[in-house]
C-alpha positions in Angstrom: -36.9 38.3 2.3 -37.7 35.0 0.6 -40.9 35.7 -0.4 -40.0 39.1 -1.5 -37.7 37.5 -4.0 -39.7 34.4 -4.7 -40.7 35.7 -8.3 -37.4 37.3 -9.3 -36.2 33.8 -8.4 -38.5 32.5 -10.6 -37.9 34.7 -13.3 -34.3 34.4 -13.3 -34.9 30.0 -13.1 -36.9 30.9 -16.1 -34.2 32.8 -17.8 -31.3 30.5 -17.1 -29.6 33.0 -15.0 -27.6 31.6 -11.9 -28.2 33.4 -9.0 -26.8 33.3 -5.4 -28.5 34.0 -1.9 -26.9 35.9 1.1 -23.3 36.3 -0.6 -21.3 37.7 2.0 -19.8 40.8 0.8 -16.6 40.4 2.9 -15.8 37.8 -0.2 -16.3 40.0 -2.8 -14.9 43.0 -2.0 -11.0 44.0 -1.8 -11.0 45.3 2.1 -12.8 42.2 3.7 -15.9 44.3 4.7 -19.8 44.1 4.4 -22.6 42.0 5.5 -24.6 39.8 3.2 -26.1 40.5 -0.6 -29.5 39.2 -0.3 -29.3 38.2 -3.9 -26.7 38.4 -5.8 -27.0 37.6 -10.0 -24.4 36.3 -12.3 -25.4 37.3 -15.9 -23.0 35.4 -18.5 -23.6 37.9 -21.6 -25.3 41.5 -22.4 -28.7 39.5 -23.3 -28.8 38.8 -19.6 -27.3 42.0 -17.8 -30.6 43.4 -20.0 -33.0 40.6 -18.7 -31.7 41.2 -15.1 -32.5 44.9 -15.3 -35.5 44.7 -17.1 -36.6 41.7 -14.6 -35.7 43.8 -11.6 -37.4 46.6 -12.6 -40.6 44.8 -12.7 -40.3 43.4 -9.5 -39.4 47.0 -8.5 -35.9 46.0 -7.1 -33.2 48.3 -7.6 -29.9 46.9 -9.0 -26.2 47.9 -7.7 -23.4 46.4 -10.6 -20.4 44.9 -8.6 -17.1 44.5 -10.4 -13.9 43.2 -8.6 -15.7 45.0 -5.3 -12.5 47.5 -5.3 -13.0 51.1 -4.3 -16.0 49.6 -2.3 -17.1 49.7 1.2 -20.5 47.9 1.8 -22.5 48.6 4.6 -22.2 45.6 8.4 -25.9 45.3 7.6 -25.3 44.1 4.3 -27.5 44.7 0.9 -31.6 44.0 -0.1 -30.9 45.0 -3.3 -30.3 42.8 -6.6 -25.9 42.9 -6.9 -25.1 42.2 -10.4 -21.9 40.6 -10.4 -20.5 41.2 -14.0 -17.3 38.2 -13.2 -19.3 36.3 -15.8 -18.7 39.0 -18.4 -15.5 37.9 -19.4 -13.3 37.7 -23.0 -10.4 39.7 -24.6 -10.1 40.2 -28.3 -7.6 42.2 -30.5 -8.3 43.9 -33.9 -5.3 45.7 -35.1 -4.1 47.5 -32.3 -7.5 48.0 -30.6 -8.2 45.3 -27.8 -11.4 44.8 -25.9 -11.9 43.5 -22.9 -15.4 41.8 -20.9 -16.3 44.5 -18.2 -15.5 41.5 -15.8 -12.2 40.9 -16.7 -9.2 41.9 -14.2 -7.1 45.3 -15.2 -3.8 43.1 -14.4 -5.3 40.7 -16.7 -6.1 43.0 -19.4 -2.1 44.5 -19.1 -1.1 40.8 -19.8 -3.3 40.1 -22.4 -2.4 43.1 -24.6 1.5 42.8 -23.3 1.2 39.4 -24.8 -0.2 41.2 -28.3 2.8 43.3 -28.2 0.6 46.3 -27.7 1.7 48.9 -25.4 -0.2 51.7 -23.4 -2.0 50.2 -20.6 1.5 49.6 -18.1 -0.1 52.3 -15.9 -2.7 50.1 -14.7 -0.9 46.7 -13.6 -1.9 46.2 -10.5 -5.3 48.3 -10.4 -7.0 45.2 -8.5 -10.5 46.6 -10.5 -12.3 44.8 -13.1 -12.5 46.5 -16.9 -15.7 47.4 -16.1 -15.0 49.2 -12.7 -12.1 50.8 -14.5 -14.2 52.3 -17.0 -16.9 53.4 -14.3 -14.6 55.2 -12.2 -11.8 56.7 -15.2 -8.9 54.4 -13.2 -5.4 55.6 -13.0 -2.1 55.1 -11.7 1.5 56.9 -12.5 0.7 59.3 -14.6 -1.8 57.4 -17.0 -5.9 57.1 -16.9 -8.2 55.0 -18.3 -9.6 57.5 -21.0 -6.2 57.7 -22.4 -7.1 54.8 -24.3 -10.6 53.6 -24.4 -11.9 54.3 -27.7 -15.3 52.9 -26.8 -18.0 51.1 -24.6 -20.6 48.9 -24.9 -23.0 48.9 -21.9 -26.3 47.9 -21.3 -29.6 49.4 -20.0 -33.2 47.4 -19.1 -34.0 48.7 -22.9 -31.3 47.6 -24.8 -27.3 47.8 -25.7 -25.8 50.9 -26.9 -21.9 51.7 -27.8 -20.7 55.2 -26.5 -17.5 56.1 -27.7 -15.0 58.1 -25.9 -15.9 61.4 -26.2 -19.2 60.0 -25.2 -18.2 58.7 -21.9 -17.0 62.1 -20.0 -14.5 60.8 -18.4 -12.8 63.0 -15.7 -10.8 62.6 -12.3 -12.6 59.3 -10.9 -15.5 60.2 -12.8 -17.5 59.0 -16.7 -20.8 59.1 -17.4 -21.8 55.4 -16.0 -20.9 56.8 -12.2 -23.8 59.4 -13.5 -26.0 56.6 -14.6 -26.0 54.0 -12.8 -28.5 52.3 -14.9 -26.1 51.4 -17.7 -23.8 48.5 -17.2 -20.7 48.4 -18.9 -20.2 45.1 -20.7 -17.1 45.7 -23.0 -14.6 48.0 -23.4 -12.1 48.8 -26.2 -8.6 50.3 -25.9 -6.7 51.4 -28.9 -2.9 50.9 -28.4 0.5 51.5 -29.6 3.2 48.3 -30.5 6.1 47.4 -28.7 8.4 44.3 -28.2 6.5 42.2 -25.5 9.3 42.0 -23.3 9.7 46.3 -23.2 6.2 45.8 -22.2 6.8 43.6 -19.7 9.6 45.3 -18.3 7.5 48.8 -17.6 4.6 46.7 -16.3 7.0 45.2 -13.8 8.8 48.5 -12.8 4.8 49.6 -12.2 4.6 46.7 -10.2 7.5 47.4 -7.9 6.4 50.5 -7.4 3.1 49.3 -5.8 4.6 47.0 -3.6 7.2 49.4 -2.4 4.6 52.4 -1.3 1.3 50.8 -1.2 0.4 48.4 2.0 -0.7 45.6 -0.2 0.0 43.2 2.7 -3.4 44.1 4.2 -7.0 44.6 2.5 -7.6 48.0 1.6 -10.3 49.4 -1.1 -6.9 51.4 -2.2 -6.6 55.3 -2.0 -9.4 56.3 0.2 -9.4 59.6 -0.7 -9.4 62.2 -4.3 -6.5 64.1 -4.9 -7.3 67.8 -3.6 -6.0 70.2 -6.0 -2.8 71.5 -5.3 -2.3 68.7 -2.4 -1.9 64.8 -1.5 -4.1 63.4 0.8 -1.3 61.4 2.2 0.6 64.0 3.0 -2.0 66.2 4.3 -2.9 63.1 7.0 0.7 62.2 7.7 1.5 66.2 8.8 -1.4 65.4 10.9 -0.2 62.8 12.8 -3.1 60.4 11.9 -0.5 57.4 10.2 -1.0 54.2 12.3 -4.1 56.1 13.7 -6.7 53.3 14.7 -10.4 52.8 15.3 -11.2 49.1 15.8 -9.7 46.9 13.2 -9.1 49.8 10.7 -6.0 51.6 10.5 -4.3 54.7 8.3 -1.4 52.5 6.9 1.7 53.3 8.4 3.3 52.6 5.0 0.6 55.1 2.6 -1.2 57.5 4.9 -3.6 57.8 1.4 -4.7 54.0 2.5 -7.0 52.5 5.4 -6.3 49.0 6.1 -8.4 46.2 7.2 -5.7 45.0 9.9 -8.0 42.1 11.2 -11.7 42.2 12.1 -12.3 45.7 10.8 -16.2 46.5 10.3 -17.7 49.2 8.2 -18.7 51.3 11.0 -14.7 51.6 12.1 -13.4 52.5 8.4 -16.5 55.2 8.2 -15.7 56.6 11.8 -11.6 56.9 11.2 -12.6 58.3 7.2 -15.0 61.4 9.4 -11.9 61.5 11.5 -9.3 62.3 9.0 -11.7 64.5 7.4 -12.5 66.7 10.2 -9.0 67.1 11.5 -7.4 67.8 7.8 -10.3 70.1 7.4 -9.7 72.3 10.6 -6.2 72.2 10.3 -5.4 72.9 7.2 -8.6 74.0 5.3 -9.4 71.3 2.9 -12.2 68.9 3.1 -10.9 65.2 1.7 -13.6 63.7 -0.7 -13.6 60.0 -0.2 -12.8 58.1 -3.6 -14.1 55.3 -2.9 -17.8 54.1 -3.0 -20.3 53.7 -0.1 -23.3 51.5 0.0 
């Protein structure tokens, strides 16, 4: 593997791009799991999210963009790809009511930030443990609210160049926008237009979101969050509680026996166990009561 990188390494020295060798992706994702990155780069603006594309592409690499490593469940054996960590990518602005946010930034953090502007409409997503960036990609929601509620625009980057797509660009849908379509444009910034409030009524629906969470969700154990999409006209929960699969088991992953929508990491869990119980709760759910669950989150 060293030699197959020497020259990307190289190229990134050349560059002034940090870069980081066998990152274990047990540290970088939210349910503990995967085996090592091979490489793993850290661009600090969109000048170098487009020299790591453009440099990867020559060394005829391909590229997988981590955010916060929600939503995520890498593979034991790890990755030999190039992971472009976008935790670099970081900055919050405000213009009027319109704030934007580095793709690397924490949702929570984002909340605070335009809480702290007086500017309301983002209260849904306090607690997402996402980045901006992996927000945007995946249209995240929570109580009743989505990301494309607000965004107003993107900037994301390709190995050619940086373009801005605004809303109606993006096609945002149920856990779905154009970037999960093309995976070769990283998201860099996004913009949210908003509505003002007094801080502290902003605060006070953030924290109500908050309680919320902790009361129903199993945040006492790592999880990538809801496993599974919402089938229409059901909940996944409840369609694997009526099934008797909460507290279900294989190895160290478990259906929650607080969410039956979450698999926890309860110690030790491996990739191999979540995707074994995941087939499991789809093949019983399906025979039993005719609907296949489509996982939410991403494998690789």
């Amino acid at each position: 593997m060293e030699n197959r990188f020497q020259k990307l390494y190289q190229a990134l020295e050349n560059q002034g791009i940090p870069y980081a060798k066998d990152v274990p992706m047990s540290q970088k994702t939210t349910f503990r799991i995967g085996g090592p990155a091979a490489l793993m780069v850290y661009p600090g603006d969109a000048a170098q999210v487009q020299s790591v594309l453009r440099l990867s592409a020559e060394a005829g690499e391909s590229v997988f963009t981590l955010g916060r490593g929600s939503d995520l469940l890498v593979k034991d054996s790890g990755l030999e790809c190039v992971v472009l960590s976008t935790e670099r990518l970081t900055g919050f602005s405000v213009k009027g009511n319109t704030v934007t946010a580095g793709a690397g930034e924490k949702l929570s953090d984002l909340c605070l930030y335009a809480q702290q502007q007086g500017l309301a409409g983002l209260e849904f997503a306090f607690g997402i443990p996402g980045s901006v960036g992996g927000g945007v990609y995946m249209n995240a929601g929570a109580y009743g609210g989505e990301l494309k509620d607000v965004c107003v625009s993107v900037k994301a980057v390709t190995a050619d160049g940086e373009s801005t797509l605004l809303a109606e660009d993006c096609a945002f849908g149920y856990r779905h926008s154009f970037f999960t379509d093309h995976p070769s444009y990283v998201v860099t910034e996004a913009s949210f237009a908003l509505s003002p409030d007094e801080p502290a009524a902003i605060r006070e629906r953030m924290d109500a979101v908050m309680q919320k969470r902790k009361d129903k969700q199993p945040l006492e154990y790592p999880s990538a969050g809801s496993v599974f999409k919402r089938p229409p006209g059901f909940f996944a929960g409840g369609l694997i509680e009526q099934n008797n699969l909460k507290g279900k088991s294989i190895g160290g992953a478990q259906v929650s026996e607080k969410h039956a929508g979450f698999i926890v990491n309860k110690g030790g869990a491996t990739a191999k166990d979540v995707r074994t119980l995941i087939a499991l709760i789809q093949e019983v759910v399906q025979k039993n009561n005719g609907v296949l669950l489509e996982p939410e989150i991403k494998f690789i």
